[in-house]
C-alpha positions in Angstrom: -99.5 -31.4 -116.2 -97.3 -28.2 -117.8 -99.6 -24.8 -118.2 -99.5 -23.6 -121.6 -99.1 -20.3 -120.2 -101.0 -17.0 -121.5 -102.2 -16.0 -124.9 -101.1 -12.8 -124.9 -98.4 -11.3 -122.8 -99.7 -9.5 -120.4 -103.4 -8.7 -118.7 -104.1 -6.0 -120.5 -104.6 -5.1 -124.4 -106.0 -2.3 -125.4 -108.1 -2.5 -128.6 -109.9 0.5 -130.1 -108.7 2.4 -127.0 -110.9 0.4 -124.8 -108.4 -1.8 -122.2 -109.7 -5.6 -122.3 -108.3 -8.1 -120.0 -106.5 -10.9 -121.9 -107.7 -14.4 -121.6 -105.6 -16.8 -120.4 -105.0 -20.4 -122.1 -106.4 -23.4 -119.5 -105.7 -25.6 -121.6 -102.8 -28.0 -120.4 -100.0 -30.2 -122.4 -99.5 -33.7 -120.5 -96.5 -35.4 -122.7 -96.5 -39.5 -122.9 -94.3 -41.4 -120.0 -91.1 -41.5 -122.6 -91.3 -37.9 -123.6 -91.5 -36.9 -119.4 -89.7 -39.1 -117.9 -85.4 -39.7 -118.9 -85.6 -43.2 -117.5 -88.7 -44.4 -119.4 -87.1 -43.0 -122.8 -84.2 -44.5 -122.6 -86.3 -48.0 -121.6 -88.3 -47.6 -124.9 -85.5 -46.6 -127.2 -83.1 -49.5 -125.8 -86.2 -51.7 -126.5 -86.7 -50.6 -130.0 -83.1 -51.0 -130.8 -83.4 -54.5 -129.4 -86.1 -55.1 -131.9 -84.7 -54.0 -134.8 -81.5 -55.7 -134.3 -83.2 -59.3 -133.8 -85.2 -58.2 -136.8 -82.0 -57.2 -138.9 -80.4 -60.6 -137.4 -83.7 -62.9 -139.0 -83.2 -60.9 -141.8 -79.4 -61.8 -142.4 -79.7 -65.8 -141.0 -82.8 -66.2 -143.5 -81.9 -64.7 -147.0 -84.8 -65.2 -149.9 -83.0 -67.0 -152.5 -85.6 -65.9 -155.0 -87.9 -62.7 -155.7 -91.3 -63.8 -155.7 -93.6 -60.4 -157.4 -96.9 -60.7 -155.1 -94.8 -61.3 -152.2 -92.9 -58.1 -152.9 -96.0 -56.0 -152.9 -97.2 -57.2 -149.5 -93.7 -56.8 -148.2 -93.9 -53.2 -149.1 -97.7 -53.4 -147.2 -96.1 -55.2 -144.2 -93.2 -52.3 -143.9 -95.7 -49.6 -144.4 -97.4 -51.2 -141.2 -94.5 -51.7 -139.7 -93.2 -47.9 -139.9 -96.7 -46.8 -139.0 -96.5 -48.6 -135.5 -92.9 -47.6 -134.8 -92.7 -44.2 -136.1 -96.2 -43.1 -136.8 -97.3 -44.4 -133.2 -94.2 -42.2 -131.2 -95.1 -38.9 -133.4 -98.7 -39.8 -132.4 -98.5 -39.7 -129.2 -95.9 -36.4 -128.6 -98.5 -34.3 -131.0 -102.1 -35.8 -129.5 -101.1 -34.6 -126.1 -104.6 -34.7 -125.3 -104.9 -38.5 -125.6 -102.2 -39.1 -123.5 -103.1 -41.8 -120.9 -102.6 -40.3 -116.9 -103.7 -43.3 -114.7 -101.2 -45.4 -114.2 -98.9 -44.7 -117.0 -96.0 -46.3 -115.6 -97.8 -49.5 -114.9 -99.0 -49.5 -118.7 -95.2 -48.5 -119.8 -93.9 -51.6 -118.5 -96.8 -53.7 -119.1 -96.5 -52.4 -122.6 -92.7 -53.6 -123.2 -93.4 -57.2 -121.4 -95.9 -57.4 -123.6 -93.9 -56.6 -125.8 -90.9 -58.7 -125.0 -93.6 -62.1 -125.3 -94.4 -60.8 -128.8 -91.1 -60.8 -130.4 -90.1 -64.0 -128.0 -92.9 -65.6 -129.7 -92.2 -64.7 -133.3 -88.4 -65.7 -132.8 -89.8 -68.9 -131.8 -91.9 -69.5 -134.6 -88.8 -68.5 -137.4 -86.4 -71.0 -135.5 -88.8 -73.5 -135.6 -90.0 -72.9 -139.4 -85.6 -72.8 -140.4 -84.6 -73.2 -143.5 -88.3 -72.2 -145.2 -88.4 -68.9 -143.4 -87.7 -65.6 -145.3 -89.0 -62.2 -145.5 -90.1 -62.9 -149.2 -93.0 -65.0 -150.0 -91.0 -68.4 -151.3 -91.0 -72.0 -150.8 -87.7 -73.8 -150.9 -86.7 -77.3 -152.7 -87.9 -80.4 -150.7 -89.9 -78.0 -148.3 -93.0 -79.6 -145.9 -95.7 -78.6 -143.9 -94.4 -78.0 -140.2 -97.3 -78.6 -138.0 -94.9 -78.3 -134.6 -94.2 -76.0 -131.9 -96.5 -72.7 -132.6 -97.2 -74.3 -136.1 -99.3 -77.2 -134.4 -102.4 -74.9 -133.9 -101.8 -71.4 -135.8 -100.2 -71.3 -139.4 -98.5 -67.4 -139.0 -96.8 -67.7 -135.7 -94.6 -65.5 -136.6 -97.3 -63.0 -137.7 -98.9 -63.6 -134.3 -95.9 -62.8 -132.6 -95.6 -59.8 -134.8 -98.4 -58.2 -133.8 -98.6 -58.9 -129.6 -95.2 -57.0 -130.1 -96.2 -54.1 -131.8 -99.2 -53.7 -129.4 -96.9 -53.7 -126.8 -94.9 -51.1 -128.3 -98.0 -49.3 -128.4 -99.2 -49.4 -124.9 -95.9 -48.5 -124.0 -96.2 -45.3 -125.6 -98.9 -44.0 -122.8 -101.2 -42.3 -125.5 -105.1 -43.7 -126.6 -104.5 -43.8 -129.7 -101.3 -45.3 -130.4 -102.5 -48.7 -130.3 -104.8 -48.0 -133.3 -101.8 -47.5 -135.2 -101.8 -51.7 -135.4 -104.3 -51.9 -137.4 -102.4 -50.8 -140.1 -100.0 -53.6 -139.5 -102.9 -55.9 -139.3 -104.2 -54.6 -142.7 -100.9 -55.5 -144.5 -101.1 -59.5 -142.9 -104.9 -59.3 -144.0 -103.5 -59.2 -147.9 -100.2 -61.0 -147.7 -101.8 -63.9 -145.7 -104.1 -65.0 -148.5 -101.3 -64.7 -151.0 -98.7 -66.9 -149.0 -101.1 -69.3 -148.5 -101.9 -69.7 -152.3 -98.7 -70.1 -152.6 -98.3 -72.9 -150.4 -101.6 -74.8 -151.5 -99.7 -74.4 -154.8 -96.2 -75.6 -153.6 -97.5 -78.2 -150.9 -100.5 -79.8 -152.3 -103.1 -81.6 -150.4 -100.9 -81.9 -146.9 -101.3 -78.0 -146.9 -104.6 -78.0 -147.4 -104.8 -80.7 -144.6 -102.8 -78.2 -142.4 -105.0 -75.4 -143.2 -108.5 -77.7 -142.3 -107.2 -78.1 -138.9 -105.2 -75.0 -137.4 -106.1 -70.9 -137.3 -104.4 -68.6 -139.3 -103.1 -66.1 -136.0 -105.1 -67.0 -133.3 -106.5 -70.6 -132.0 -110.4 -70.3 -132.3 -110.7 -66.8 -133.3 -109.0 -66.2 -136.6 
């Protein structure tokens, strides 16, 4: 807890000749665990770098070989989620000092990264086991199937899943109440390109994706 120190600089003003004692300012700045403590930044930025490299890597192993309109203009919603959780989020939390969580904040910081961690082990998961058919861009590929393994046997956007347990981890990490709220951006975007892709597999696929879709949840098994 840092004092913000006094308004004015010194006890006494005098206004219309009459001396006034200055009010002090209580009010008190507490900065998020990354922002006060070395060690804890260096934790989150080494763990942001670490997720935008495996991003950067699925990004470079999985090439769209076509440019698919629709799927452009929820990429665009997807990265506009994406920036809110990783940029807005950190701002958030260093400028809403008030929100900034004080019980336990180390305890959330590390839960926050595990978290985290499980996400984006989860979505790597889902884009090795999807291969070939996996891109950034809304597209299906020549001789493409339904895969109904792995985290595709019950959910149809694992990778979306996976997506989204990582960026509220990120979040939490960030010690502040209202970072996490920054996911629902991110969530907004997969509301409008999830319809859309699956369209476009009904389309591409036939009945065996409509099958698929009759039996398994689009991010989470018996909720959604």
């Amino acid at each position: 807890m840092v004092p913000t120190g006094p308004v004015l600089s010194g006890w006494f003003a005098r206004v219309r000749g009459r001396p006034i004692r200055a009010r002090r300012d209580t009010r008190t700045v507490t900065a998020p665990l990354f922002a006060a403590e070395p060690l804890a930044g260096i934790a989150l930025v080494v763990a942001l770098a670490a997720w935008i490299v495996s991003e950067v890597l699925i990004g470079r192993r999985h090439p769209p070989s076509a440019t698919n309109p629709v799927g452009r203009g929820t990429g665009v919603a997807v990265g506009l989620g994406l920036v809110a959780v990783y940029v807005g989020g950190p701002v958030l939390s260093l400028t809403v000092t008030e929100t900034t969580i004080t019980t336990a904040p180390l305890l959330l910081f590390v839960a926050g990264l595990a978290i985290a961690l499980a996400g984006q082990g989860f979505r790597l998961r889902a884009v090795r086991e999807l291969g070939a058919a996996f891109t950034f861009e809304l597209q299906t590929v020549a001789g493409q199937r339904v895969i109904d393994t792995g985290p595709y046997a019950r959910i149809r956007h694992p990778s979306y899943t996976g997506a989204l347990i990582c960026a509220l981890g990120f979040t939490l990490a960030y010690t502040n109440w209202l970072a996490p709220l920054t996911v629902l951006a991110l969530a907004a975007a997969y509301v409008v390109r999830i319809p859309a892709e699956e369209r476009m597999l009904v389309d591409a696929l036939g009945d065996p994706y409509r099958r698929y879709i009759a039996r398994t949840w689009r991010l989470i098994p018996h909720v959604l």
